[in-house]
Backbone of each chain as ProteinMPNN parsed JSONL, in Angstrom:
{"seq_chain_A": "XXXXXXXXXXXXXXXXXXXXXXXXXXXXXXXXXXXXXXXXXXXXXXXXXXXXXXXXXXXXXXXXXXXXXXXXXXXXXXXXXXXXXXXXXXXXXXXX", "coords_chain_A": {"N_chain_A": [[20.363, 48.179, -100.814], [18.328, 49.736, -98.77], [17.692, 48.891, -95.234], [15.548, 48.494, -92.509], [15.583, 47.244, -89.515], [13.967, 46.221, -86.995], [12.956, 45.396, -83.147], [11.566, 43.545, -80.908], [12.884, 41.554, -78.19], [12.242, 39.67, -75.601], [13.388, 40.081, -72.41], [12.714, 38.754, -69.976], [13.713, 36.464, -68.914], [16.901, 34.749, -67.741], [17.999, 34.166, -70.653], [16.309, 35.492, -72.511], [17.826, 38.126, -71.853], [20.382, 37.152, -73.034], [19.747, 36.465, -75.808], [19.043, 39.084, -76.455], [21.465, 41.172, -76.188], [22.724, 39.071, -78.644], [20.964, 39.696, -80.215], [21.485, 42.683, -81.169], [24.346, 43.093, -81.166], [24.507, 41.414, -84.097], [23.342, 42.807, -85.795], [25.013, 44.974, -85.496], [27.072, 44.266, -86.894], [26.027, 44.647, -89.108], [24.541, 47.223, -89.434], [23.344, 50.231, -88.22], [23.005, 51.149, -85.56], [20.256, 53.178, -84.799], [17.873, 53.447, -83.024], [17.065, 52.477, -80.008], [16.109, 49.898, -80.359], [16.074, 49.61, -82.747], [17.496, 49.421, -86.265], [19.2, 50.356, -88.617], [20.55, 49.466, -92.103], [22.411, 49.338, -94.99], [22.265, 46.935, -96.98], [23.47, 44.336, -99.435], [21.026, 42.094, -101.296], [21.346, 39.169, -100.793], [23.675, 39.747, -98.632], [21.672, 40.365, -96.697], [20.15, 38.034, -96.524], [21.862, 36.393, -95.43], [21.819, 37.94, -93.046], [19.093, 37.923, -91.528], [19.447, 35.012, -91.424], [20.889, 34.515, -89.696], [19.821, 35.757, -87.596], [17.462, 34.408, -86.963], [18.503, 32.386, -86.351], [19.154, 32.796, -83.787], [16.986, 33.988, -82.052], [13.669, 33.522, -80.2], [11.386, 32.245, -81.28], [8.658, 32.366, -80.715], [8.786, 33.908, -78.346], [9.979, 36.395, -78.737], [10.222, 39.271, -81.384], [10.808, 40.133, -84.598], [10.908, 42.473, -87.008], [11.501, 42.889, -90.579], [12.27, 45.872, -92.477], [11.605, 46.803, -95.937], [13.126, 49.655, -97.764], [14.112, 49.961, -100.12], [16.415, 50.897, -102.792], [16.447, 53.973, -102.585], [15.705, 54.459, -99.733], [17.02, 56.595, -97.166], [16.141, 58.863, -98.27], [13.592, 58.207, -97.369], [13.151, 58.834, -94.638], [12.547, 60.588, -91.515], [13.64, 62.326, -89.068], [13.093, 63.261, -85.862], [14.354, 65.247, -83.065], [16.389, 63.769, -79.879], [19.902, 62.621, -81.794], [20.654, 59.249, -81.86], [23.481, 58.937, -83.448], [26.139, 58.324, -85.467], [25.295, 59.249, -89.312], [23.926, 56.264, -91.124], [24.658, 56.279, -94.04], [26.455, 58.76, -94.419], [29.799, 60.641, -94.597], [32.349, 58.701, -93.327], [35.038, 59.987, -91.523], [38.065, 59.061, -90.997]], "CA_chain_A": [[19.021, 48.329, -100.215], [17.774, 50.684, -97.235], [16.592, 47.419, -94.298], [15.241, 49.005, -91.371], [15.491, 45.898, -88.552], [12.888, 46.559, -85.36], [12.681, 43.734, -82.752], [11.393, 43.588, -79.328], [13.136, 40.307, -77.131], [11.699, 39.297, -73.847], [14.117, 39.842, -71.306], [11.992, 38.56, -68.734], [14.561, 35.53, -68.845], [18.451, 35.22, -68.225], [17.831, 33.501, -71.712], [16.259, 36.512, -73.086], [18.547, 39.043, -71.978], [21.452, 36.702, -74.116], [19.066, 36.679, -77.183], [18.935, 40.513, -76.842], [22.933, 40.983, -76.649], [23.016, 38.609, -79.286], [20.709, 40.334, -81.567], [21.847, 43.303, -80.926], [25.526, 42.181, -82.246], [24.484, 40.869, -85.355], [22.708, 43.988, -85.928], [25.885, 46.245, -85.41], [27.64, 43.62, -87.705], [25.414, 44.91, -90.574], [23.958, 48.09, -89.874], [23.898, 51.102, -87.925], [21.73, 51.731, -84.268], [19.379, 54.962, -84.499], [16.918, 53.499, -81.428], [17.186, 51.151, -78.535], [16.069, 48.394, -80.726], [15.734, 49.793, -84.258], [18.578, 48.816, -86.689], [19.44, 51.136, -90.324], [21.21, 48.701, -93.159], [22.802, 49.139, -96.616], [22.711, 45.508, -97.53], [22.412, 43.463, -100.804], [19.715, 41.193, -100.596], [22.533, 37.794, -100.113], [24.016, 39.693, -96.841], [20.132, 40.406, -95.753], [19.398, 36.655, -96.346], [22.308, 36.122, -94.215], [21.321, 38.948, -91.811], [17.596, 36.817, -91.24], [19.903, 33.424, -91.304], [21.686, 34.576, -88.188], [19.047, 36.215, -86.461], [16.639, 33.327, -86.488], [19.339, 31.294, -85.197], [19.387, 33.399, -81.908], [16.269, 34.719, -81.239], [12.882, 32.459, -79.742], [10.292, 32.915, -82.353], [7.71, 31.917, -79.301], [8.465, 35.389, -77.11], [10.46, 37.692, -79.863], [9.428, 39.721, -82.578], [11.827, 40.593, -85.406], [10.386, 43.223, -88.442], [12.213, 43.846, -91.219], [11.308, 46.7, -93.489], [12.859, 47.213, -97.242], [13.106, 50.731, -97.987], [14.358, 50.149, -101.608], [17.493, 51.859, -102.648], [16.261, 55.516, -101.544], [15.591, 54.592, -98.362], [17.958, 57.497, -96.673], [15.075, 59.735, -98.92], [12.151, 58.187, -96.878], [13.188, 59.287, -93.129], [12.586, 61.557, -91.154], [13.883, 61.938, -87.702], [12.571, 64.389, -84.473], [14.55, 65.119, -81.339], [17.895, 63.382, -79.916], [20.379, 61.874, -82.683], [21.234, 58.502, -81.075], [24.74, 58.303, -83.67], [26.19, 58.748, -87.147], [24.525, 58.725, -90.332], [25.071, 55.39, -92.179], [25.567, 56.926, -95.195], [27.492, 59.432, -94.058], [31.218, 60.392, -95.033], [33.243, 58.596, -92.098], [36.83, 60.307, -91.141], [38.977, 58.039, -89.875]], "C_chain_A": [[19.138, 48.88, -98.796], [16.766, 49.652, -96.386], [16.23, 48.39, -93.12], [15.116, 47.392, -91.071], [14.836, 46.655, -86.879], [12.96, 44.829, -84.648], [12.488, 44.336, -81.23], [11.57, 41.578, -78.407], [12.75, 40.26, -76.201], [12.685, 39.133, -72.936], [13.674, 39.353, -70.274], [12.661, 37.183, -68.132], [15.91, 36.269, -69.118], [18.497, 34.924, -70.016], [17.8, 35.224, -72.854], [17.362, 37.534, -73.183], [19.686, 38.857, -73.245], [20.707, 37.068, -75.291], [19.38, 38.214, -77.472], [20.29, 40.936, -77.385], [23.154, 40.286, -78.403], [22.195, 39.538, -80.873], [21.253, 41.629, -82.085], [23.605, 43.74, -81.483], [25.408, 42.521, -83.489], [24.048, 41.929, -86.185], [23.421, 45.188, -86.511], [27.094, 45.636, -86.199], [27.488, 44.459, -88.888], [24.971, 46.239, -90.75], [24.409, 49.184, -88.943], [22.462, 51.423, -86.677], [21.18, 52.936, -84.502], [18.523, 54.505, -83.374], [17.591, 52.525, -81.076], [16.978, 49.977, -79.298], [15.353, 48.692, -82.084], [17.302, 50.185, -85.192], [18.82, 49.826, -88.728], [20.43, 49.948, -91.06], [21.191, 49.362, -94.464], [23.307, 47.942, -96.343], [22.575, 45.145, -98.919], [21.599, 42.375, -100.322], [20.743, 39.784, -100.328], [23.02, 38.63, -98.716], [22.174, 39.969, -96.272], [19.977, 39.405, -95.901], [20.252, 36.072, -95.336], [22.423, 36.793, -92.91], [20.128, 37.825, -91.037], [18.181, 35.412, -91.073], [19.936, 33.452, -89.685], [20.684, 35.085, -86.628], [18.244, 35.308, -85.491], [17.348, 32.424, -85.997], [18.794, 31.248, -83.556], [17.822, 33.355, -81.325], [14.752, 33.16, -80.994], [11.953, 32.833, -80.438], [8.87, 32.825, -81.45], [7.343, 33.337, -78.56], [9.112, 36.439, -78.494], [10.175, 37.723, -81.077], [10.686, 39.932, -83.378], [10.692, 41.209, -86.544], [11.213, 43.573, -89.037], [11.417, 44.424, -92.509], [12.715, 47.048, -94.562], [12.012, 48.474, -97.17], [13.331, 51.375, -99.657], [15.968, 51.202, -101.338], [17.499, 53.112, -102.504], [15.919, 55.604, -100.545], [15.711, 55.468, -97.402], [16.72, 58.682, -96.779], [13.634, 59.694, -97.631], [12.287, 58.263, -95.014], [13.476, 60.031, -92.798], [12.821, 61.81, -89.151], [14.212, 63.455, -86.555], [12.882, 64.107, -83.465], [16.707, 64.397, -81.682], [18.068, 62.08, -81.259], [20.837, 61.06, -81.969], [23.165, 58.43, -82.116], [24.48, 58.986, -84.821], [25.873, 58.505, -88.235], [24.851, 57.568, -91.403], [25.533, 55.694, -93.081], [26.266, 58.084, -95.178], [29.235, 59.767, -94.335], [31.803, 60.09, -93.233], [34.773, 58.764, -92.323], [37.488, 60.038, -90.504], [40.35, 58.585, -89.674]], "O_chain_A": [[19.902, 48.503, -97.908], [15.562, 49.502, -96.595], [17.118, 49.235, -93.0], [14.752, 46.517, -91.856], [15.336, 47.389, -86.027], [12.997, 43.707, -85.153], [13.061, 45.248, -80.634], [10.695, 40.744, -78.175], [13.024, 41.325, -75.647], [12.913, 37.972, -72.596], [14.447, 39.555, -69.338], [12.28, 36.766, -67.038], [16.261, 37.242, -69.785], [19.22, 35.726, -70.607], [18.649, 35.799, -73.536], [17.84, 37.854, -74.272], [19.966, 39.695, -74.103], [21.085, 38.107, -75.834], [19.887, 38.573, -78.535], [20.491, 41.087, -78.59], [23.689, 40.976, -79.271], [22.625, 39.842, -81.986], [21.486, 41.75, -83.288], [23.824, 44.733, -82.177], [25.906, 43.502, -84.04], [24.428, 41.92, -87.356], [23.069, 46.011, -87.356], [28.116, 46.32, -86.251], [28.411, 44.915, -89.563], [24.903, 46.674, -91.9], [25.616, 49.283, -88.726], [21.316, 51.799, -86.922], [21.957, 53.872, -84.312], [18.422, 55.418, -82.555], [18.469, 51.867, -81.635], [17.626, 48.982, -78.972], [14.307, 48.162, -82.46], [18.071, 51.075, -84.829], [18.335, 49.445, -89.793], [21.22, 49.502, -90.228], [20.186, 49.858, -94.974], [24.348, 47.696, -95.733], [21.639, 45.594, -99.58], [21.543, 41.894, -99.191], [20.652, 39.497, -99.135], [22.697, 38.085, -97.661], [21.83, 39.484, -95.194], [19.126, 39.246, -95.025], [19.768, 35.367, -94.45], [22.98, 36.343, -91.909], [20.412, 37.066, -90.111], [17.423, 34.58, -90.575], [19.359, 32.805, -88.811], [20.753, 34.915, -85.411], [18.163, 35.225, -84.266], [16.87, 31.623, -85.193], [18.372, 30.463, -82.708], [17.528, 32.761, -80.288], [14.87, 32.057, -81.528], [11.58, 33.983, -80.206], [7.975, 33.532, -81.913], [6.241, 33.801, -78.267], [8.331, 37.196, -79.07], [9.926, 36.777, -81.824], [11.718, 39.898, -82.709], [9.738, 40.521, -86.906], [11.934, 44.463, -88.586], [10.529, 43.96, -93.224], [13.903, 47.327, -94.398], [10.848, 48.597, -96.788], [13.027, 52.431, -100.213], [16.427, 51.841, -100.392], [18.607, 53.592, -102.262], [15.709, 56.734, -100.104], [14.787, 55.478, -96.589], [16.331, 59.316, -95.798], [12.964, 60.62, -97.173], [11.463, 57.711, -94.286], [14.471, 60.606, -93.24], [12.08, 61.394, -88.261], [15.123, 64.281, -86.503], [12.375, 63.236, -82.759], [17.579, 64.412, -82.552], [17.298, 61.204, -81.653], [21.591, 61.559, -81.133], [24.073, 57.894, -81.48], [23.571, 59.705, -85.236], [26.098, 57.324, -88.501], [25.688, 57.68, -92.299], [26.741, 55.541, -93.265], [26.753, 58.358, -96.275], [29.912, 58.749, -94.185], [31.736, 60.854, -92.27], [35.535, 58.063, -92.988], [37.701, 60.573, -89.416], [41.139, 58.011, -88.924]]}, "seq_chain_B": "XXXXXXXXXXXXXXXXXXXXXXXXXXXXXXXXXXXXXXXXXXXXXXXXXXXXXXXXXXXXXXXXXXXXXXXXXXXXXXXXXXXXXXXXXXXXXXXX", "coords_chain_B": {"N_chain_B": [[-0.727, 56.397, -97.435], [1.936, 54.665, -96.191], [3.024, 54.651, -92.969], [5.863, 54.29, -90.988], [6.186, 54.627, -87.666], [8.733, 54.958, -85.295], [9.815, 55.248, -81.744], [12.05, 56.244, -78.798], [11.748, 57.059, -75.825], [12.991, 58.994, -73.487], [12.919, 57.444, -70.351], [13.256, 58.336, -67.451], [12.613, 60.068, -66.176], [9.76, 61.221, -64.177], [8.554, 62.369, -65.828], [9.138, 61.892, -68.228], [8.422, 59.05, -68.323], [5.585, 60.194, -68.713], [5.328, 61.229, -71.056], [6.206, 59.541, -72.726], [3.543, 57.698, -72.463], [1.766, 59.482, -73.679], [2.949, 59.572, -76.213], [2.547, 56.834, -77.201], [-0.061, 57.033, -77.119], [-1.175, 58.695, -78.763], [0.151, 57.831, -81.531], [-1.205, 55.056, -80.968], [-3.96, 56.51, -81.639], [-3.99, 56.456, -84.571], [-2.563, 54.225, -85.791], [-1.339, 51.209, -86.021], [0.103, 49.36, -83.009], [2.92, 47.692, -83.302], [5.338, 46.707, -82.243], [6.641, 47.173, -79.109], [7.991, 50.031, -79.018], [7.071, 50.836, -81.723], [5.126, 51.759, -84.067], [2.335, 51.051, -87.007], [1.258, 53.025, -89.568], [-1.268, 53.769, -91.564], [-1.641, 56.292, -93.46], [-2.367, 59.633, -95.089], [-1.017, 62.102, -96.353], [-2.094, 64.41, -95.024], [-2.713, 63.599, -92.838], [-0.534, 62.657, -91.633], [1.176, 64.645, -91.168], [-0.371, 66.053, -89.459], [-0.278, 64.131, -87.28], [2.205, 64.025, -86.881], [2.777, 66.805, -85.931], [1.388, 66.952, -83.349], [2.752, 64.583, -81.801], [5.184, 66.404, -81.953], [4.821, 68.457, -80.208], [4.43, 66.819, -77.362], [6.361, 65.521, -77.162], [10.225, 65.837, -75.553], [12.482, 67.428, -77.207], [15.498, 67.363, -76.785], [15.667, 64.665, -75.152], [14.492, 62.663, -76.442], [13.233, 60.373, -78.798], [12.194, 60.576, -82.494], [11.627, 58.937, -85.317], [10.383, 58.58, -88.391], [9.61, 56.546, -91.114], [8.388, 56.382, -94.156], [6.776, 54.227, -96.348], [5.637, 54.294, -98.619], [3.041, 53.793, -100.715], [2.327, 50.903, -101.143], [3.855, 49.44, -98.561], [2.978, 47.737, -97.091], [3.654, 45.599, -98.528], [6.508, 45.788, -98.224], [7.665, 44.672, -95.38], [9.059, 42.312, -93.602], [8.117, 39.473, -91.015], [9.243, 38.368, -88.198], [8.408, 35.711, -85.628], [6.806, 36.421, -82.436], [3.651, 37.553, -82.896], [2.417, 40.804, -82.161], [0.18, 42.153, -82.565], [-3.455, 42.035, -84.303], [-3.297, 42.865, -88.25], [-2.757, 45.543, -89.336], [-3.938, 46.435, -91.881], [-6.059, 44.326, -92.533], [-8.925, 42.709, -93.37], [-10.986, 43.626, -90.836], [-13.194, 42.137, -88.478], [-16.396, 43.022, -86.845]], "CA_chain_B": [[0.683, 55.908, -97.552], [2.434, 53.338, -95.224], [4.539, 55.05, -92.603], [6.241, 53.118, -89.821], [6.739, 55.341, -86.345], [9.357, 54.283, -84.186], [10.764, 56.175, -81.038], [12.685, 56.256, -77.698], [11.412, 58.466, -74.907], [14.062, 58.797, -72.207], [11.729, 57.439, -69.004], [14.532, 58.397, -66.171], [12.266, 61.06, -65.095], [8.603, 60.696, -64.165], [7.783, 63.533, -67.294], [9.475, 60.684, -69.43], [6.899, 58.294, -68.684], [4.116, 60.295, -69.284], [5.597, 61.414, -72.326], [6.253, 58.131, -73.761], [2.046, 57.084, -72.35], [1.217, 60.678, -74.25], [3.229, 59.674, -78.003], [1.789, 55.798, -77.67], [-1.457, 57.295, -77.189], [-1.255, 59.381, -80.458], [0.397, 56.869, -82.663], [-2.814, 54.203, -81.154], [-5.021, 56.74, -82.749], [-3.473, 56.774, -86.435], [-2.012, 53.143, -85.983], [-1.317, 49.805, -84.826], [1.039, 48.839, -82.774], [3.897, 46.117, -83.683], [6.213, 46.384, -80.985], [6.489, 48.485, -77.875], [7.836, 51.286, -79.498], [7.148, 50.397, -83.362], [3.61, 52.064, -84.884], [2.433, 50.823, -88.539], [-0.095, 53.82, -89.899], [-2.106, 53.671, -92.898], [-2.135, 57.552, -93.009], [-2.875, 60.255, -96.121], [-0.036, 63.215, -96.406], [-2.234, 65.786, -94.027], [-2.795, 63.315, -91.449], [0.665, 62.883, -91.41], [1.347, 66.293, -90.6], [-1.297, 66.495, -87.98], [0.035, 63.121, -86.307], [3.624, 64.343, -86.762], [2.56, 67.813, -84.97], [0.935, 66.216, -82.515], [3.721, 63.978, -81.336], [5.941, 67.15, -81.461], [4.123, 69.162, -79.193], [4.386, 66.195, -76.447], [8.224, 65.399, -76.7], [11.193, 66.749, -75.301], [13.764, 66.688, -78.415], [16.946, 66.95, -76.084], [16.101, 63.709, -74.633], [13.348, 61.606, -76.878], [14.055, 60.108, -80.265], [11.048, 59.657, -83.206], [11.879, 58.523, -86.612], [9.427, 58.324, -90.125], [10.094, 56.264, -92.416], [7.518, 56.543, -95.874], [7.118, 53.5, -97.185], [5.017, 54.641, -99.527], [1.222, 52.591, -100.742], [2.393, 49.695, -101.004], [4.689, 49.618, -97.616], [2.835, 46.256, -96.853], [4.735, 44.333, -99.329], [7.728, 45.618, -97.801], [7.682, 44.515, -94.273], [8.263, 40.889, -92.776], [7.792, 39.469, -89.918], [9.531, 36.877, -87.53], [8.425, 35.722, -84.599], [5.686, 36.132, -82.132], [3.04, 38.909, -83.213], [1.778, 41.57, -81.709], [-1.38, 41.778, -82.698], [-3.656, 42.12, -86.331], [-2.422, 43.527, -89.322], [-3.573, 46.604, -90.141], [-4.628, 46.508, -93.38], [-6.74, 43.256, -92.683], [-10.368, 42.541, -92.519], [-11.5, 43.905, -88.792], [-15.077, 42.258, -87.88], [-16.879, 43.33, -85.522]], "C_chain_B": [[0.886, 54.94, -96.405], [3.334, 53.779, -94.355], [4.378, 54.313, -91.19], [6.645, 54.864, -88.729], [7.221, 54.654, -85.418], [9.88, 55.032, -83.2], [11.116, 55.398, -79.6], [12.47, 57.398, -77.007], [12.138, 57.847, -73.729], [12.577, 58.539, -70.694], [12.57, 57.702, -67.738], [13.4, 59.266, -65.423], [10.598, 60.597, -65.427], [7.998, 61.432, -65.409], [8.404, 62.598, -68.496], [8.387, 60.121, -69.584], [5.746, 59.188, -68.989], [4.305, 61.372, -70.685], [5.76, 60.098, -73.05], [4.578, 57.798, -73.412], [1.791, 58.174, -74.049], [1.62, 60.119, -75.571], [2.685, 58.103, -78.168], [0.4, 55.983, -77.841], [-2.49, 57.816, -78.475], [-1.134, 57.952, -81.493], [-0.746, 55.783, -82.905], [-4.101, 55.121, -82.12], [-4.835, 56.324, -84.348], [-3.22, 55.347, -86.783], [-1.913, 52.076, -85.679], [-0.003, 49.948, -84.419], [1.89, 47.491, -83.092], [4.563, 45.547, -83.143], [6.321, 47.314, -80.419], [6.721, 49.483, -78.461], [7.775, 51.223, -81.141], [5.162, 50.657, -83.606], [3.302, 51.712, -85.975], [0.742, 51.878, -88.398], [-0.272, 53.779, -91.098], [-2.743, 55.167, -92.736], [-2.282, 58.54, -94.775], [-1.893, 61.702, -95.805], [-0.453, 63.938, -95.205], [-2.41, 65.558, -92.897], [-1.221, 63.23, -90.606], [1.223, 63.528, -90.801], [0.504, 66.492, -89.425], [-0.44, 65.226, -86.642], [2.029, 63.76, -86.114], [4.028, 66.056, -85.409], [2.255, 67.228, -83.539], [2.167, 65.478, -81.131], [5.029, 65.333, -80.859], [5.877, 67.905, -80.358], [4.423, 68.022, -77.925], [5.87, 65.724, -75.984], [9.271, 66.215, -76.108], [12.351, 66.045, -76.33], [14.866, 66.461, -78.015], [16.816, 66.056, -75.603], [15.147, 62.478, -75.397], [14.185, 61.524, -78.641], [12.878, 59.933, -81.085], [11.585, 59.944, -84.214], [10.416, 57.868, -87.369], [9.347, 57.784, -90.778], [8.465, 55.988, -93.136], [7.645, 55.803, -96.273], [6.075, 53.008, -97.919], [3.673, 53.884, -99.247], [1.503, 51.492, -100.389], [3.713, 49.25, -99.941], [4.351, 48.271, -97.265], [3.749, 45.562, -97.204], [6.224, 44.475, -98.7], [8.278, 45.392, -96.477], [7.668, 42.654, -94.206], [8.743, 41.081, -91.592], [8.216, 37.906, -89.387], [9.345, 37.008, -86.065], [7.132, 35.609, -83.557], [4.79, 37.693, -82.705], [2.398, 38.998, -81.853], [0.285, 41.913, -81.042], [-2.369, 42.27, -83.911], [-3.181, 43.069, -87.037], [-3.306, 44.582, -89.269], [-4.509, 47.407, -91.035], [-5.701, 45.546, -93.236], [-7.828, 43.558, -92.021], [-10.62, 43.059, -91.082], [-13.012, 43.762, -89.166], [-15.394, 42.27, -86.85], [-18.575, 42.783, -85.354]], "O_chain_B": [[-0.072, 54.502, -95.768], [4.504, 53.504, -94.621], [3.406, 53.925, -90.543], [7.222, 55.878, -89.122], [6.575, 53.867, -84.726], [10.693, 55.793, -83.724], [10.664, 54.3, -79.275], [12.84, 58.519, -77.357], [12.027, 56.748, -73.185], [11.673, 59.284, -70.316], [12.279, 56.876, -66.873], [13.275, 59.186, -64.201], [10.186, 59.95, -66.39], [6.958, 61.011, -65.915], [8.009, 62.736, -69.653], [7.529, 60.318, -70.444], [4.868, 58.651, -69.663], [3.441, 62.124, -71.135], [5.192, 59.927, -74.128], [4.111, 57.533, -74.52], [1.682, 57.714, -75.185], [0.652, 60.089, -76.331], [2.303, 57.898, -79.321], [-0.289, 55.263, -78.564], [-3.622, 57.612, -78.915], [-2.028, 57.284, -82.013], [-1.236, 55.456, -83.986], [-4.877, 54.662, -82.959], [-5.735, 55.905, -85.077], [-3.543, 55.009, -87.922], [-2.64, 51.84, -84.714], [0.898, 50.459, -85.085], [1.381, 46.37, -83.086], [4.724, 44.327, -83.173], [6.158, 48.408, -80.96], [5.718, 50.176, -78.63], [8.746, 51.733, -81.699], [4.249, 49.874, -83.343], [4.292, 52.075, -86.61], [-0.276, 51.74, -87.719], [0.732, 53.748, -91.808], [-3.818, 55.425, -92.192], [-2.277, 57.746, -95.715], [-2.264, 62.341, -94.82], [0.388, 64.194, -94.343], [-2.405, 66.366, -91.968], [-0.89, 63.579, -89.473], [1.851, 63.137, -89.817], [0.888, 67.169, -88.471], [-0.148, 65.481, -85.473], [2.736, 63.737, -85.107], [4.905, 66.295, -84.579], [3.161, 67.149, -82.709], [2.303, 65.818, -79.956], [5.65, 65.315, -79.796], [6.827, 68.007, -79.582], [4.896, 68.786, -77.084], [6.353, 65.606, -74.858], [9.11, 67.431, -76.219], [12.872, 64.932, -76.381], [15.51, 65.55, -78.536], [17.924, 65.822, -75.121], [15.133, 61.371, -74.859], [15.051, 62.122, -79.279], [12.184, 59.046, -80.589], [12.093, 61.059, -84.332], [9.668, 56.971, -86.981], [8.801, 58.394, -91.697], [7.558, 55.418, -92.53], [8.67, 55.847, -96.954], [5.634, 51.86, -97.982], [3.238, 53.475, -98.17], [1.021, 50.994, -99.371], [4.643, 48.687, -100.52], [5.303, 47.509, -97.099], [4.562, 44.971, -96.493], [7.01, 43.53, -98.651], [9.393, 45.877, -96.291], [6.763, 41.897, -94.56], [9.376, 42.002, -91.076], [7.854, 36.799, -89.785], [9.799, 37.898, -85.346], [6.365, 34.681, -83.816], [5.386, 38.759, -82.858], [2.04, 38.217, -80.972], [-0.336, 41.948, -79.98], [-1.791, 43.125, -84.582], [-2.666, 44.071, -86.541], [-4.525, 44.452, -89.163], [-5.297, 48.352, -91.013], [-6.613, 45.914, -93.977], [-8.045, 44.148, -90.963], [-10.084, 42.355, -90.226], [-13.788, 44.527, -89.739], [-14.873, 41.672, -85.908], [-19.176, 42.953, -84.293]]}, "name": "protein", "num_of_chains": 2, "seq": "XXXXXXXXXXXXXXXXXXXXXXXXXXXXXXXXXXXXXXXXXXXXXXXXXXXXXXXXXXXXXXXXXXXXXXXXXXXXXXXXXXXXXXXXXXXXXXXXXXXXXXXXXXXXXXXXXXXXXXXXXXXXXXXXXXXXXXXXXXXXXXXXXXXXXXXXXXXXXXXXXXXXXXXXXXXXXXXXXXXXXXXXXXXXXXXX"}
């Protein structure tokens, strides 16, 4: 499955800033950065239940938002992206 | 259809910020907001295209980032949500 993960943390605390780091992490555990705080995944739905385990650990459900969006397995199909490439395409062939 | 707009407009320079005011300003027409830079539109193929023009015309692609994703009619069902909201759903009742 194609997860898109969006989240906006409240840094407006030292607290926050950690949450952010932290989500931020867990994020690059599982998926692949294209924005500042928007997250690409190929997961099965067991690592996405433990994606959402870990998150809600961290984050303050009070000040931060977390969205996640299924895309279904053509996901890759349904985006479209204008301007600077922040990185490499998850599905992508990587040459190590 | 259901498409999510998410971007990153470099603000370093003062033509940043009023490029990032200028593409939240668009996306508020077509959409709600979800998170600072996260749009949810309930849009129809040609608006699409007009809101997608739109946004192009106001960016600079060597330094701004916007991403599409299509998630189709029923895009609702595929979205959750943790945390604090934003502000109303989209799709829902609005009385006035």
């Amino acid at each position: 499955m194609f997860v898109l993960i969006t989240y906006d943390v409240s840094t407006q605390s030292e607290g926050g800033k950690k949450r952010l780091r932290k989500v931020a992490k867990i994020c690059e555990n599982y998926g692949q950065r294209v924005q500042n705080s928007v997250f690409e995944c190929i997961v099965d739905s067991v690592t996405l239940c433990k994606v959402k385990e870990q998150i809600s650990k961290v984050i303050d459900a009070k000040e931060d938002s977390i969205r996640y969006y299924n895309l279904g397995n053509k996901g890759r199909t349904k985006v479209e992206h204008i301007g600077i490439e922040s990185s490499f395409d998850v599905e992508d062939v990587l040459i190590i």
